[in-house]
C-alpha positions in Angstrom: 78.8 76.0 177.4 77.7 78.7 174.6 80.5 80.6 173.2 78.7 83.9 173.6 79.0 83.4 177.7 82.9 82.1 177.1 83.6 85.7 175.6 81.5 87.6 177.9 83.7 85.7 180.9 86.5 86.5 178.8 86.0 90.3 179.0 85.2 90.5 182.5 88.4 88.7 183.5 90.3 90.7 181.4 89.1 94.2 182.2 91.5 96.2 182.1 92.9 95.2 178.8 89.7 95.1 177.4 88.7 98.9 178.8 92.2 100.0 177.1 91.2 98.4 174.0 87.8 99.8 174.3 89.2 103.9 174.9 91.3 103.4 172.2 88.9 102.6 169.5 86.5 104.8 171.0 88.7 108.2 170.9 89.2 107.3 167.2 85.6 107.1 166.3 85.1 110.0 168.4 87.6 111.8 166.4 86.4 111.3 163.1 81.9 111.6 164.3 83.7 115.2 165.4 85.5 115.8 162.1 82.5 114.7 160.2 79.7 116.2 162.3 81.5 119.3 162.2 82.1 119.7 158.6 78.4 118.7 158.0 77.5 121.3 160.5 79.6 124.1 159.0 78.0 123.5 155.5 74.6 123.8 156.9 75.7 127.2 158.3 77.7 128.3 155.8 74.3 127.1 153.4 71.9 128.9 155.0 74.2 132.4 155.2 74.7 131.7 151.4 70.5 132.2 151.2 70.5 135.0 152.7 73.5 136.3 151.3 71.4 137.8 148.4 71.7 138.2 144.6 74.5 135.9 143.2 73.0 136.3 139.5 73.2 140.3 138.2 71.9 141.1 134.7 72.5 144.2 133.2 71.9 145.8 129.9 74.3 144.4 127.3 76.3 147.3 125.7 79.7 147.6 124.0 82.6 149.6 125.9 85.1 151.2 123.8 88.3 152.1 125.7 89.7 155.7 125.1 93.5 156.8 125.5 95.5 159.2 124.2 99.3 159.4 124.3 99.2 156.5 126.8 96.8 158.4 128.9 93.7 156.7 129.7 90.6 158.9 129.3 88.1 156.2 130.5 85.7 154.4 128.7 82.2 155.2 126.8 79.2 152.9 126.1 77.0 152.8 123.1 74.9 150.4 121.6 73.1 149.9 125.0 70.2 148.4 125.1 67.5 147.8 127.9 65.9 145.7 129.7 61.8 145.2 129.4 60.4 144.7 132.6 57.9 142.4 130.2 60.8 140.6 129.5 61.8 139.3 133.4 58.9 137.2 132.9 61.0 135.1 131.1 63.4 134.3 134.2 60.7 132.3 135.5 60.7 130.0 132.8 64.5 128.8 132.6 65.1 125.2 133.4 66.3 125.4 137.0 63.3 127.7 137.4 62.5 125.9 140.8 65.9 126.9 142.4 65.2 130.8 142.0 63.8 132.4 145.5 63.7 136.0 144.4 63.9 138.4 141.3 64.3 141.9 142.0 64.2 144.6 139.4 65.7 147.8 139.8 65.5 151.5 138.3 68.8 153.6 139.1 68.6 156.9 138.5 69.7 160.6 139.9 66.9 163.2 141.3 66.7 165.9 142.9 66.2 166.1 146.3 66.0 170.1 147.7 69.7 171.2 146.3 71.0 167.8 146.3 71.7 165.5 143.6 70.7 161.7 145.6 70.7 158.6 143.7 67.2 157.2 143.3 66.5 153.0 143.1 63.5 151.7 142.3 62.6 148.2 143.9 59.7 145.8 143.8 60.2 146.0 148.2 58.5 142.4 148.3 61.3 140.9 146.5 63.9 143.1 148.1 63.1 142.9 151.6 62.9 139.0 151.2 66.9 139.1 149.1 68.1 141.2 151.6 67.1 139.7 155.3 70.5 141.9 156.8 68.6 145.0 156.8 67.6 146.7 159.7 64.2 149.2 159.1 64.0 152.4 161.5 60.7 152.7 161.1 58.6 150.5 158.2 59.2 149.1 155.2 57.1 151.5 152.3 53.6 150.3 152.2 52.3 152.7 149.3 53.5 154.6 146.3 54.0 157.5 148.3 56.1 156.4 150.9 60.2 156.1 150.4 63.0 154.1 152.3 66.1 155.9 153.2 69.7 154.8 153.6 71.8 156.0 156.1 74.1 158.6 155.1 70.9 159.6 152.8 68.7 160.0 155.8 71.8 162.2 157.5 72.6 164.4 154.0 68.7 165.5 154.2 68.2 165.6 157.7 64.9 163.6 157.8 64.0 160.6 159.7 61.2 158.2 159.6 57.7 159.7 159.2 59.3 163.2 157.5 58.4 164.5 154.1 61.3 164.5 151.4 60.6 166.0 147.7 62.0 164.1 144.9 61.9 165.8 141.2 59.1 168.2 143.1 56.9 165.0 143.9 56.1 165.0 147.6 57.1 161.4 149.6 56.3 160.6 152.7 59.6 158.6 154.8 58.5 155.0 156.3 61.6 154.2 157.5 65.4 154.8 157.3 68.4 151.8 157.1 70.2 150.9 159.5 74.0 151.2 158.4 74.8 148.4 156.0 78.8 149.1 155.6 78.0 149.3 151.6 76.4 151.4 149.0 73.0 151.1 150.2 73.6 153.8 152.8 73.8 156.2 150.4 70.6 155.7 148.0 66.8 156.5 148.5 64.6 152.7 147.8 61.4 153.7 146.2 58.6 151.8 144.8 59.1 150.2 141.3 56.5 152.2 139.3 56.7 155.5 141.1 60.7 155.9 140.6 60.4 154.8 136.7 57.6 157.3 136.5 59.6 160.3 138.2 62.9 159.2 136.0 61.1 158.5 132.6 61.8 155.2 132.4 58.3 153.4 132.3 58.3 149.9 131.5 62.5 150.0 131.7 64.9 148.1 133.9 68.6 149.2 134.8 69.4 145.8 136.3 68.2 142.9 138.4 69.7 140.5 140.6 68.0 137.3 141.5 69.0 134.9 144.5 69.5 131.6 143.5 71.5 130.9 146.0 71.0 127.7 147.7 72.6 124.0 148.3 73.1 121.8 145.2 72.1 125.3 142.6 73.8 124.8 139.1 75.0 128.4 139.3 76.3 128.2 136.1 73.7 126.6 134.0 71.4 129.0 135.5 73.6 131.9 134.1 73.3 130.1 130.5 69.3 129.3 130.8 68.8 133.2 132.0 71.4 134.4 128.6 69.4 132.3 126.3 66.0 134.2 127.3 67.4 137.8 128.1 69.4 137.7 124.5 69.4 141.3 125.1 71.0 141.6 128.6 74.4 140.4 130.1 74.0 137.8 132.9 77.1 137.0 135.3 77.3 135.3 138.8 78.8 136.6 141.8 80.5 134.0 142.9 83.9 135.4 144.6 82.8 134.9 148.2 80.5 132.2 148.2 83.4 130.5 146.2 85.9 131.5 149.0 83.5 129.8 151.9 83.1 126.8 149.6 87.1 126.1 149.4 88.0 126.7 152.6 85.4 123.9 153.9 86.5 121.8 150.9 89.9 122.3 152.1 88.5 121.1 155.8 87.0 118.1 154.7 90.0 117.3 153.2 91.8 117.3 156.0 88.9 115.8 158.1 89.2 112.3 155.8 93.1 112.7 156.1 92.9 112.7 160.0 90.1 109.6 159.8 92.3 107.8 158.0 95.2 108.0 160.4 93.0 107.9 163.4 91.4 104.8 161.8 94.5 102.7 161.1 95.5 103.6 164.5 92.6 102.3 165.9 93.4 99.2 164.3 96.7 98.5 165.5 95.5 99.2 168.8 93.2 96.1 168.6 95.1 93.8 166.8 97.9 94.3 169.1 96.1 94.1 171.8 93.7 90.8 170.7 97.7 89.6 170.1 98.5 90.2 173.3 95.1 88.2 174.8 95.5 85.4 172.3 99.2 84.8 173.4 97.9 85.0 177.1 95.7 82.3 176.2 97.7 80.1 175.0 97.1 77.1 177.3 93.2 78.6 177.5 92.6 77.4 173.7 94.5 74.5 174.1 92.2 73.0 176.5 88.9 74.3 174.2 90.8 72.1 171.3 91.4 69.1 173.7 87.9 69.3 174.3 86.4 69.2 171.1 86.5 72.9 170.5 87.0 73.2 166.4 89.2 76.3 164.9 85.9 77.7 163.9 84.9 78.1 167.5 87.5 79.4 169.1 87.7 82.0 165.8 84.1 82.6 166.4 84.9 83.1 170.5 88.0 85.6 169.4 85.6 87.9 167.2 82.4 87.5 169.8 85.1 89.6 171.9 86.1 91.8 169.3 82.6 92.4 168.2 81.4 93.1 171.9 84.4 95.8 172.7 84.1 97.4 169.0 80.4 98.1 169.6 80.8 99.4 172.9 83.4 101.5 171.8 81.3 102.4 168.6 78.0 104.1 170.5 80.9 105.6 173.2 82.7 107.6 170.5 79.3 108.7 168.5 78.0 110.2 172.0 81.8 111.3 172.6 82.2 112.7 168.8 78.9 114.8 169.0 79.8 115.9 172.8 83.3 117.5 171.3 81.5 118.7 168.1 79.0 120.8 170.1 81.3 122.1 172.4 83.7 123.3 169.3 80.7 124.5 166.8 80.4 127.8 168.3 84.5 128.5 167.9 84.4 127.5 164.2 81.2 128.2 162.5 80.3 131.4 160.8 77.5 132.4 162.8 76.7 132.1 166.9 73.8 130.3 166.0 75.0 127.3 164.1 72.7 123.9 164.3 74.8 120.9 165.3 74.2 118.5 162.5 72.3 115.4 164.1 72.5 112.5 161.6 71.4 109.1 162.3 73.5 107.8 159.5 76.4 108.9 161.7 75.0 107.2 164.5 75.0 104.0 162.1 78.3 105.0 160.1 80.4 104.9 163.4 79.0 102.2 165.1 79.9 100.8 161.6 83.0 101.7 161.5 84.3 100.8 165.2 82.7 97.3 164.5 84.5 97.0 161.1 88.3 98.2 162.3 87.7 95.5 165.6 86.7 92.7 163.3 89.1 92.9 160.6 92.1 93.7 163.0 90.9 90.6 165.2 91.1 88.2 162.1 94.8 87.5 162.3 94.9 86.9 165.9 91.3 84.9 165.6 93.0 83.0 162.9 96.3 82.4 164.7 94.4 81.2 167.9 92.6 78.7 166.2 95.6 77.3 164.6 97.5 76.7 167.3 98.7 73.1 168.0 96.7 71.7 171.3 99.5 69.6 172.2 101.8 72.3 172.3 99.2 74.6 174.2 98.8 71.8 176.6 102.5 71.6 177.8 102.2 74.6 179.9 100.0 72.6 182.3 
């Protein structure tokens, strides 16, 4: 008789026992291929919003700010000793180290025109790189194909009664309206977006930058060596990161996982006690069982080797019933938890392999003691049950 068929006729006598064992370890491996797959998940959402978030690296002319007060009252602040930026110079952003984690550099020209009898606040973009940074905007219309053609915020569009495909005069240059922003919520409502060249030509400011922002934004960027790399080549400018939300995302899931490996950790030692008490409980069953395999030849090797067989059988089971379980319950509670509707459920075949991993390492190391303890026991003594 092979031991392989003892255990199998082992687990079909015993089937209730052995499907209690087998739930148990298997809602704890579904618990943790849920907590894992769903932290996994989450950071591939919360990555992906984090590139299209935008700019998280602004440089702006360096200048020095002297605060003015007089008797205690503060009368603001004034800058001198700025200097600009050389739109020859953003070349050099391209050349940093981490050059290969940058997506998009977007210059800008800020400056106020007039628009009929109203003072509006003119940008000047590269739209290429803007459009591509800024993938939440919402075009009425088109995005500006030529020099002549402007893009319109909001509230702009409203203040100067136009729409898409009207004329607007800027500083007595005539511009033709491709399209008009949906509302954003932020300052972009309120500006006019016109091409690069054409807005430092109407604002005398050829060849000059106000400020750029580049999205580096991405899983595993070195944020902060970036800054430095970007300060060593723009000497002249002041690079900083926006950090504060992505920074706000990233703790909170840190602070998930956390808890995610606590949970495991408990789910995991009770998945343990739930086999060793219950291989206990079959071993002690057994009794007079082992003591005939031993009065038959049987050696403690065997009958260990019969205990595990078992163990091994139930923990795999239970193993590839909690991965299909775990990812079941992780794509059912995706949608309530994520930061976005359309959330990818993380499909990882070294979860597949980590659990079935798992189940079969809890079942075999919480079968040794009663593997071991069946295998000692004295045949005689087994026998007098007879």
């Amino acid at each position: 008789m092979k031991l392989h068929n003892i255990a199998l006729n082992n687990l079909r006598r015993r089937k209730a026992k052995m499907a209690f064992l087998t739930i148990g370890l298997t809602v704890g491996i579904a618990t943790i291929v849920t907590l894992v797959t769903l932290t996994r998940s989450m950071s591939g959402d919360i990555e992906r919003k984090m590139d299209e978030f935008g700019a998280n690296i602004l440089i702006t002319p360096r200048s020095s700010d002297l605060a003015m007060s007089y008797g205690g009252i503060s009368l603001g602040g004034i800058s001198f000793d700025q200097q600009e930026i050389r739109e020859a110079d953003l070349a050099l952003i391209r050349t940093i180290e981490n050059h290969r984690n940058i997506s998009a550099v977007s210059p800008k020209v800020l400056g106020g025109v007039k628009a009929g009898e109203r003072e509006v606040l003119l940008v000047g973009v590269d739209f290429d790189s803007e459009l591509r940074m800024k993938q939440w905007w919402q075009i009425f219309g088109a995005a500006p194909a030529g020099d002549g053609e402007v893009l319109l915020g909001s509230d702009a569009a409203s203040a100067l009664e136009v729409m898409a495909g009207d004329a607007v005069v800027l500083n007595g240059a005539p511009f033709k309206v491709a399209g008009v922003l949906a509302p954003t919520g932020s300052q972009d409502d309120a500006l006019i977006f016109a091409p690069l060249n054409k807005a430092q030509a109407l604002l005398g400011k050829e060849g000059k930058i106000t400020l750029v922002e580049v999205a580096a934004l991405c899983s595993g960027c070195p944020i902060g060596d970036m800054v430095v790399q970007i300060a060593e080549k723009l000497p002249a400018a002041k690079v900083s990161a926006i950090q504060q939300v992505v920074e706000s995302r990233l703790h909170a899931l840190d602070q998930f996982r956390r808890f995610a490996l606590g949970v495991a950790a408990v789910v995991v030692f009770i998945g343990a006690l739930i086999v060793f008490v219950t291989m206990m409980g079959s071993v002690n069953e057994r009794t007079t069982e082992i003591g005939v395999f031993r009065a038959i030849g049987f050696r403690q090797s065997h009958i260990m080797r019969i205990i595990l067989l078992e163990a091994l059988l139930v923990s795999l089971l239970a193993g590839l019933l909690g991965y299909a379980s775990g990812m079941g319950a992780a794509k059912l509670v995706l949608p309530f938890m994520a930061e976005s509707k359309d959330a990818v459920l993380a499909w990882d075949a070294t979860v597949a392999g980590g659990a079935i991993a798992l189940a079969l390492l809890v079942g075999v190391l919480a079968s040794l003691y009663p593997a071991r303890h069946a295998s000692r026991l004295d045949p005689t003594e087994a026998l007098r049950a007879l």
